[in-house]
N, C-alpha and C positions, 0 to 999 in steps of 0.2 A: 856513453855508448849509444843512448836512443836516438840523441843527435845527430852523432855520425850513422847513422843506419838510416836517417831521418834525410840526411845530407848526400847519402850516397844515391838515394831513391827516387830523391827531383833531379839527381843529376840524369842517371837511366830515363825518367818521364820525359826531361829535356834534350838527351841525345834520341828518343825514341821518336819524339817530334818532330825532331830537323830529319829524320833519318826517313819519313813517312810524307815530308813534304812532296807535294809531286811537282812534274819537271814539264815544261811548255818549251820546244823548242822554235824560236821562229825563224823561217830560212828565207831569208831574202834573197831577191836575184841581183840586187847589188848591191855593194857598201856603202855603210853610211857616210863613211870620210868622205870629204869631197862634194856630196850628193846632201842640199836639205831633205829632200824629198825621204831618202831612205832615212836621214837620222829623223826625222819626226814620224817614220812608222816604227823604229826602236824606239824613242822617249815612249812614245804612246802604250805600247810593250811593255816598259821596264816602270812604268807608269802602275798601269793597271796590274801586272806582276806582284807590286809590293803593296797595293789595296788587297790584293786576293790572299798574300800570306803564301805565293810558291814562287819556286826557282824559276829562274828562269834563262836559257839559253841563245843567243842571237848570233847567226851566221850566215855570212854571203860568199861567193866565190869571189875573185878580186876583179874579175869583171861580168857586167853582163851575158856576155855570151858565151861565159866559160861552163857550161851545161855539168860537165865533167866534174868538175869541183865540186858542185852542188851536189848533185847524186853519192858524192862519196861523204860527203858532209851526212848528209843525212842517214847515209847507211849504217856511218861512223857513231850517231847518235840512236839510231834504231836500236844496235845494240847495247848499247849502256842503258836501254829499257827508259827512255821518256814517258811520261802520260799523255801525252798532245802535242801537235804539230801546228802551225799557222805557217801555210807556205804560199810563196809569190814564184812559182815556177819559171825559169830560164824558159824552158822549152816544154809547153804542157805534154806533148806526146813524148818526149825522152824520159819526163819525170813521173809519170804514169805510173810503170811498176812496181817505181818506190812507195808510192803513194798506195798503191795496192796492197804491197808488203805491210805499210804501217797498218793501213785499216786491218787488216788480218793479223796484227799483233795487239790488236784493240787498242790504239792507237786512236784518242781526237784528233779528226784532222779535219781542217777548212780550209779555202785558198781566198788570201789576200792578195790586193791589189791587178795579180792577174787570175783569169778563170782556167784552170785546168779541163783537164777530158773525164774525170773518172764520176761516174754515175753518182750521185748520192750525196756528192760533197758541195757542201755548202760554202758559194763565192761571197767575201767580204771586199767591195769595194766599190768604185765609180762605174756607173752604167758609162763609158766613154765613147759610145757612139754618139751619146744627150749630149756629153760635154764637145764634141768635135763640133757637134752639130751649133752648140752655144755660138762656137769659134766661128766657124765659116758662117752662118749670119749676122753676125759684127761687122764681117770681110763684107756682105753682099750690101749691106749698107750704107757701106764708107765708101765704096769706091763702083764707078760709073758702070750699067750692066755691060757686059762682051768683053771687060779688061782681061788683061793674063795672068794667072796666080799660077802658085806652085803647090807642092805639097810634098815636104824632109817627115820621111818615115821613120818610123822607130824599127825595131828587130820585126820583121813582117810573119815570122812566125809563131808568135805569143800574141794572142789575143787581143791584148791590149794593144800594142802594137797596130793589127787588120783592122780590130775597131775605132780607133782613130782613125785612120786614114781612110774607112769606107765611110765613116757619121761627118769628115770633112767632103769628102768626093760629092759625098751626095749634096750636101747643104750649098756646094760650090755652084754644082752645075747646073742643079732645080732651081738658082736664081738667076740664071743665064749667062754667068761666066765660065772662061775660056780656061779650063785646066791642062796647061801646057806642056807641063812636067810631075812627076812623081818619083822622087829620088829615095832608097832610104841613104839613113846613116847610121843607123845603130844606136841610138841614143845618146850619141856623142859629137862632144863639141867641136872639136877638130875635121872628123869626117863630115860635119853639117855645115861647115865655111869651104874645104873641096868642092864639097854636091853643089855650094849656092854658086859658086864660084862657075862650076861649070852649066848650069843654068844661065846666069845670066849673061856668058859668051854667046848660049845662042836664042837668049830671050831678053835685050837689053830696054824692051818697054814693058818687062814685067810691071805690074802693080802692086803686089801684094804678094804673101808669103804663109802659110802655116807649116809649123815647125810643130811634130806631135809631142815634144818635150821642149822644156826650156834650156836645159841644158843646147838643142840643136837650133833653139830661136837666138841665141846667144850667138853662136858660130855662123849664122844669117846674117844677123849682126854686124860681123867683123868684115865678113865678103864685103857685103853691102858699104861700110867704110871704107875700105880698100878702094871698092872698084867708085866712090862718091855718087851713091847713090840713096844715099840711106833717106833722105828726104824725100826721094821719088816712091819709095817700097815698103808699105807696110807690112810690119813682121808679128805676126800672133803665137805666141808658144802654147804650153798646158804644163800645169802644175802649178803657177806662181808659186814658185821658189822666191825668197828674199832678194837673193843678185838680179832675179827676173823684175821682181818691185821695182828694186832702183833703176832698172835698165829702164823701165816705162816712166817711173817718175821723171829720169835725166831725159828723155824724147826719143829714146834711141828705140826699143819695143814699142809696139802701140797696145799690145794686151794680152793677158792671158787667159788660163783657164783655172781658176783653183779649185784642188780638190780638199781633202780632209785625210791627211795620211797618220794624223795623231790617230784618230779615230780607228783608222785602218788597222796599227797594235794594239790598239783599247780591244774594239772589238774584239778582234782576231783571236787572242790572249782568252780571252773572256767564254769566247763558242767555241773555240777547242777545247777546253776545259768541260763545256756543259755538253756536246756530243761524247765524251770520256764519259762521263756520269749516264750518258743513257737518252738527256732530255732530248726534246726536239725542237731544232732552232728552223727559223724561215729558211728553203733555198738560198735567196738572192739575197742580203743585208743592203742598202745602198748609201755611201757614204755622201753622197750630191755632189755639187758641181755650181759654181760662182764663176760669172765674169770678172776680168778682174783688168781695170784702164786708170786714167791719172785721177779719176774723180772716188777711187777706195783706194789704190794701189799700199797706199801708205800704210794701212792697216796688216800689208800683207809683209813689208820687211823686216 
């Protein structure tokens, strides 16, 4: 009888445990399938998750610019009472209120990889005006001053997004080249081989190219094949993603930008948790930023 009472008792301590764990939701603004870039901010998550001993949740909409999803995503999780939040916001101003809601539910919350709007809350990721800026000085170095470059934006209203494309604009022009064009595409590959495509119909002595993701240095790429030019136009992404490695190892990229997106759920994961509890973590966290060409490239696929 002492046993079984003895038996019944760890088992209550041990449903009392799981039942006490707390819950980190991370919301990506887009999935990892498909994308290195998002599945190394989920490893790094589901990483640091099972060092820390909680559960933990990982969610994107199925695309980028599907704002809508997201918002319902997380509303959907609000309620089920999470402890913390690590969110890469679609659209910092649409996702605002939510984020407001959480912190009023007392709610950890920090924003990876993009910076949102809301007072207080602490950004975990790449200072990316540094890293554009890495980029478009590689560009002002390799190629003769006054030449024409371009610049394939990402979603221009996330953060991330404007601060690339202003940390390249600037590094472009303050070395005395000729910024021709300014396309976005969305962060994708298909609409960044259109944009190049229609660029270089009416800029056919382009030199050079920055594409603020590699997923759209990719789709530069293909243009650039297509129309046989790829030896005339250097194409610089950001992120160095694996497929971007081998694209620069094979000759076809000339370079990127790496960032640290494990790090980005390490953290993330980690300062949500420790604003739940109370502590005080830095505003900015900065993950850094690496150039990335044939002479490391290999380290990054």
């Amino acid at each position: 009888m002492k046993k079984l009472l003895g038996l019944t008792c760890a088992a209550m301590l041990l449903t009392t445990a799981a039942a006490s764990a707390e819950t980190v939701l991370l919301s990506m603004k887009g999935p990892g399938a498909g994308n290195p870039f998002w599945a190394a901010v989920e490893a790094g998550a589901k990483e640091k998750a099972a060092e820390l001993g909680v559960d933990l949740v990982v969610l994107a909409p199925p695309q980028e610019s599907d704002i809508q999803s997201q918002i319902n995503q997380v509303e959907d999780q609000l309620a089920k009472k999470i402890d913390a939040l690590a969110i890469a916001p679609t659209d910092p101003n649409a996702l605002a209120p939510i984020v407001d809601q959480a912190k009023a539910a007392g709610v950890g919350v920090v924003f990876v990889d993009t910076k949102g709007i809301n007072e207080g809350v602490t950004f975990i990721g790449t200072n990316n005006e540094v890293g554009a800026a890495l980029a478009a000085d590689f560009i002002c170095k390799n190629i003769p001053a006054g030449s024409k470059v371009a610049i394939l934006q990402g979603i221009i209203t996330q953060s991330t997004g404007q601060a690339r494309a202003d940390g390249a604009k600037k590094g472009l022009t303050d070395c005395g080249l000729d910024v021709v064009a300014e396309q976005p595409a969305d962060w994708d590959t298909a609409k960044a081989q259109a944009a190049m495509e229609n660029i270089l119909t009416g800029n056919p002595d382009l030199a050079a190219v920055f594409a603020s993701n590699d997923n759209m240095a990719l789709g530069a790429v293909e243009a650039l094949k297509s129309a046989n030019m790829l030896a005339k136009v250097m194409v610089v992404g950001f992120d160095a993603n694996p497929n971007a490695a081998e694209s620069i190892l094979a000759g076809e990229m000339t370079a990127s930008v790496a960032q640290n997106p494990m790090n980005m759920g390490r953290f993330g994961v980690e300062n949500a948790l420790k604003v739940k509890r109370g502590e005080t973590i830095d505003a900015v966290i900065d993950t850094g930023t690496v150039l990335v060409t044939k002479d490391n490239a290999a380290d990054y696929k």
